[in-house]
Structure formats: structure tokens, C-alpha cells
N, C-alpha and C positions, 0 to 999 in steps of 0.2 A: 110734798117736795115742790118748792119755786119752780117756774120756769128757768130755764138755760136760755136770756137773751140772747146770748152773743151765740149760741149755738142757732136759736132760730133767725140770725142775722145772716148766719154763716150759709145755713143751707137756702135761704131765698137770697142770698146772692150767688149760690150754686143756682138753681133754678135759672135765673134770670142767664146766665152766661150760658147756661143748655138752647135756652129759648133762639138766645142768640147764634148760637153755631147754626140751629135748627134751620132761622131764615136765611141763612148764607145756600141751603141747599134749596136746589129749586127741583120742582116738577112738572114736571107741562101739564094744563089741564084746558083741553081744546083748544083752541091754535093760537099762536106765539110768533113772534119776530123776534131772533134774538143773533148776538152776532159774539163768536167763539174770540174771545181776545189772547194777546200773550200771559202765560202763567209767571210771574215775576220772579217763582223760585227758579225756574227753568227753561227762558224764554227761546230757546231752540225749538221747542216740544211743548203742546199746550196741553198735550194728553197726559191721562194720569190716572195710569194702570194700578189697581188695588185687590188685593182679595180678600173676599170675608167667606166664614163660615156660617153659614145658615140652619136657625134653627137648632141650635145648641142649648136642651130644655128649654127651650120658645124665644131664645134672645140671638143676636148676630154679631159677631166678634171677627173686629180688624185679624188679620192673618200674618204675622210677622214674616211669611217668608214674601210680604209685598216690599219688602224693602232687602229681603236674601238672609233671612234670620230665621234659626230651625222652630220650626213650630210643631208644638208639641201634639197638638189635635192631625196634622198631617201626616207625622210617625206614624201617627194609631193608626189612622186609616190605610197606610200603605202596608201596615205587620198584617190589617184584616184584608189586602186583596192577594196579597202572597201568600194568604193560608191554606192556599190549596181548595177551599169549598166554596161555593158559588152565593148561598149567602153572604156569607162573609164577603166576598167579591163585593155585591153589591153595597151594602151597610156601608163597605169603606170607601168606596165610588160616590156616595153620599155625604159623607164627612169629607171628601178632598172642600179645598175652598174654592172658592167660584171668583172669576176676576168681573169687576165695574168697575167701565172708563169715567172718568170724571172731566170736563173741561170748564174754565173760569168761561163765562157770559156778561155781555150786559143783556137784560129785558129789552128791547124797544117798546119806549112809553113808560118805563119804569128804570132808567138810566139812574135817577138821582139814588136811588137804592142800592147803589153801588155792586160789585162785582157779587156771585152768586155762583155755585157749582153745579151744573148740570149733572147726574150721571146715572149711565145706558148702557143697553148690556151689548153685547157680540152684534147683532144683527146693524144697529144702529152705526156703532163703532165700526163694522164692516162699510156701511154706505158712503161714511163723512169719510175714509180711507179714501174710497173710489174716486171720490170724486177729487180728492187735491190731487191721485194719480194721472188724473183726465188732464190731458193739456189744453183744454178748451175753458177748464177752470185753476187749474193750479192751487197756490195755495190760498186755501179761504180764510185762512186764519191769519193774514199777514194785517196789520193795524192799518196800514195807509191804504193798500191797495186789493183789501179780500172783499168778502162777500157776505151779505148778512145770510140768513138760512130759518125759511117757514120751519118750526116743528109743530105737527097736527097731534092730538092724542086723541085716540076714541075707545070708549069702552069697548066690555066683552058686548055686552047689551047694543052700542052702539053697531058695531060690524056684523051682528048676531052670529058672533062666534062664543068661543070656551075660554079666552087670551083677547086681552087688551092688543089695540095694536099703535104704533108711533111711526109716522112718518115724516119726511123731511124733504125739503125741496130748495135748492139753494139758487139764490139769486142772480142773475146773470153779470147783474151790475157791479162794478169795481167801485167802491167806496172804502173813506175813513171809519175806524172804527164811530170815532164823535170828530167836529170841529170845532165842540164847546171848552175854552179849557178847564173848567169845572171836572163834567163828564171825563175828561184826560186823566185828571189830577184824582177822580177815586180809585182808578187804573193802580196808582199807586198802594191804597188802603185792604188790598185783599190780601187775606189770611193767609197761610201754610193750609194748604187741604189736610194735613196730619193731624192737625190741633183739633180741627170737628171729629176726630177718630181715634178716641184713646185708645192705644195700644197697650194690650196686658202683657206682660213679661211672662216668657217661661214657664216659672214656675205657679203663677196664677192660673195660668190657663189648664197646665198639667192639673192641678187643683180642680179646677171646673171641669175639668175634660173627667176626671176620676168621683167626684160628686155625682155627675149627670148617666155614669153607665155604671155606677151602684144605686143609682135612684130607686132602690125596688121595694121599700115596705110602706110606701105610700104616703109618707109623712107629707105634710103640705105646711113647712114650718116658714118664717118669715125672711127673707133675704137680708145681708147686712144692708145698714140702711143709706149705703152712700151709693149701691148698686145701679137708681137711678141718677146717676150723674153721669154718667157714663155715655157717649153714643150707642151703646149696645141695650141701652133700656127699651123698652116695649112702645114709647112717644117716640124715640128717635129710628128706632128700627124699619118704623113703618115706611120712613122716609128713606134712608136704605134699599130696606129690604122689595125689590123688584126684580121680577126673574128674567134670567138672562135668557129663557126660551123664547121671551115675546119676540112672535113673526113680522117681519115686515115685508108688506106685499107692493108698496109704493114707493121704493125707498129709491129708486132711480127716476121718480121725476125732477125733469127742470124746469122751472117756474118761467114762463117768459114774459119779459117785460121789456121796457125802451130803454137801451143804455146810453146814458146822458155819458159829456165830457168834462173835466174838470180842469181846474187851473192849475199848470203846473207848481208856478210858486207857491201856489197854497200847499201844492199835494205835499212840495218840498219844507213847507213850514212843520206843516202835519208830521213827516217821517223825522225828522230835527228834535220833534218832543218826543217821542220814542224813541229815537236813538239816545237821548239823555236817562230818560224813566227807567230802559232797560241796560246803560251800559252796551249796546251792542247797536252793530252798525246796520240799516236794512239796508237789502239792494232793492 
């Protein structure tokens, strides 16, 4: 039988748009400068509360009640902690979904790469809270006048512990996100975080969720074969999949350095391009 070109056309340009979503998520890998920008779908709020299911016969699956939509894997787990027995407690305590904050970034030193999604579990998401609580920082995420923010990662190996650890220390200095308007202008160009995160409907997942706990005569049969396209395949997942226990023992230093002054009418040109980008007025 011929090849299927246009099938092998089809799936390397699946491939290549995986690869793609892939680089938009970033992960820290020992120390970074990066500066948390506005999310263009929601520029109130740069955070961006998600839940996945972990570990679902070895893959992780967006959680439709991250957007208020009943999820069928979350049923199950709440029918096994209402069963009255303490396994079962447990097993469904393990199938609930687990929430990762995500926030748009630019790299420093890697600006032209355009925007990128960070995302960190509870402990992190707790710190970067603290600190825009803190009146001595505010908000660090505002474009004209926030703050950029170290994030350090160290191995298990590195801390010689059991758990990676990530901490963060945010800058004292009030700056522009960029005053390049290039840098501005890819502010523009960033994705829907939803799009890197195919969402399976209902009844797909009800599917996987009933496949994966009859699993038991050991077949080891082939997946459908469009399974990796998915952000839930086993290359995307990794990127993901990070546990929401990692400790943070650093996570309330403050970096000190010399706070420089800037020019008003520049700062005022600065906030003028983002009040047009985002529609919305800063103070």
C-alpha cells in the first residue's frame, strides 16, 4: 500500500504546532530574570488558575471544572470519598485535580522570544500573592511601574533534599515592562493559555476515565494515533506535569539594589502604549 502524503503532511504539521505550544511554556532552569506582564485575555488578573488531573494511566488531562464545567474524572473521585471506606477516601483524594497558576512572562535576555507561560504550583503562587499584598511592593505586575522578579530553581541534588526547590526574589526597582517598541509590540502576539491545553469534553474523558480503571487484563495495545497531539501526551506532560508540593524555603527574600528615577514623560509614553494594547486605563 502507498504512502498517505497528505496524511504524513497532516501529522508533521501536527507535530510542529505541539513543538510550538511546547516553547510558549517556560521552566526555570537555575536563575532567571523575568518580568510577570498583563495576560491580554484578562488584563485585570495576570494569573491563571488551571486544573489538571495527574497521572491518568501515565498522562495529565486539563480538568474542565477550570473553567466551571462538570468533570467527569472529579464525579468519580468525590462518589470514592463518600463511600464511607478509607481507601476509597484516599484513591479519590488522588483523582481530585490539582490547580497550576500560570502567568505570561517575558525572559530577560530573551525578550525577542516573545511572551511565554510560566507555571507554579501553591507555594510559589502563595509568595508572588504576598508580595503585591506588601505595600512596600504593590503590584509587580503592572507594565509601566512593576517589578521584574529573580526566579532561582535548584535541584533535589542541588539542596540535597528529596524535592526540587524554586525561589523568587523580587526587585525593588519600579520599571517598564520593555521601552523597546518592538519588545511592546510582541506583548501583543501571545496566545490564549487554553490553546496549549486541549480540553477533552465529557464524554471523552468519561471514556478515559472507564478504559483506565477496567485496565486489568494487561493488554498493552497501541493508543489512537492522534493521542500525541494532544498537551496531555507523555513530551508535553513533562512540561506540565510539576508537583504542587514543591517547598519553598526562600520565597520571602528581597533582592536589594539601587532604585534609579525615571522620566516622567517617558514613564507617561510607556503607560499610553498599554493603555491602547490592553484597552484599559492604568493608574
Amino acid at each position: 500500500m502507498p504512502i498517505d502524503i497528505q496524511k504524513i503532511k497532516n501529522r508533521l504539521n501536527t507535530l510542529n504546532q505541539t513543538n510550538a505550544r511546547t516553547n510558549r511554556l517556560w521552566k526555570p532552569t537555575g536563575k532567571h530574570l523575568i518580568r510577570i506582564v498583563p495576560y491580554k485575555y484578562n488584563p485585570d488578573n495576570p494569573f491563571i488558575e488551571l486544573y489538571f488531573h495527574y497521572n491518568i494511566d501515565g498522562k495529565t488531562y486539563l480538568s474542565p471544572s477550570s473553567f466551571g464545567r462538570p468533570d467527569p474524572i472529579n464525579e468519580f473521585a468525590q462518589r470514592l470519598k463518600d463511600s464511607g471506606d478509607g481507601d476509597d477516601w484516599k484513591l479519590g483524594k488522588g483523582l481530585e485535580p490539582k490547580m497550576r497558576t500560570y502567568v505570561p512572562i517575558l525572559v530577560r535576555g530573551e525578550e525577542k522570544e516573545g511572551i511565554k507561560f510560566w507555571g507554579f504550583g501553591k507555594q510559589v503562587y502563595r509568595q508572588l500573592l504576598k508580595f503585591i499584598a506588601d505595600p512596600d511592593y504593590g503590584d509587580i505586575t503592572d507594565p509601566v511601574n512593576g517589578r521584574d522578579i529573580t526566579v532561582e530553581f535548584q535541584t533535589a541534588e542541588d539542596v540535597g533534599k528529596s524535592f526540587p526547590e524554586t525561589s523568587i526574589m523580587v526587585k525593588p526597582m519600579q520599571t517598564p515592562v520593555s521601552e523597546d517598541p518592538k519588545v511592546i509590540e510582541l506583548v501583543k502576539t501571545q496566545v490564549e493559555i487554553t490553546e496549549m491545553f486541549g480540553e477533552k469534553t465529557y464524554d471523552e474523558l468519561s471514556q478515559i476515565l472507564e478504559e483506565w480503571v477496567h485496565k486489568d487484563d494487561g493488554s498493552d495495545e497501541d493508543s489512537n494515533e492522534d493521542e500525541d497531539e494532544t498537551p496531555e501526551s507523555a513530551s508535553e506532560s513533562k512540561v506540565v506535569d510539576v508537583s504542587d508540593e514543591v517547598k519553598q524555603e526562600q520565597g520571602d527574600k528581597k533582592e536589594e539594589t539601587v532604585t534609579e528615577g525615571k522620566s516622567e514623560s517617558r514613564a507617561e509614553d510607556i503607560a499610553a502604549q498599554f493603555d491602547e494594547l490592553f484597552n484599559k486605563k492604568k493608574k
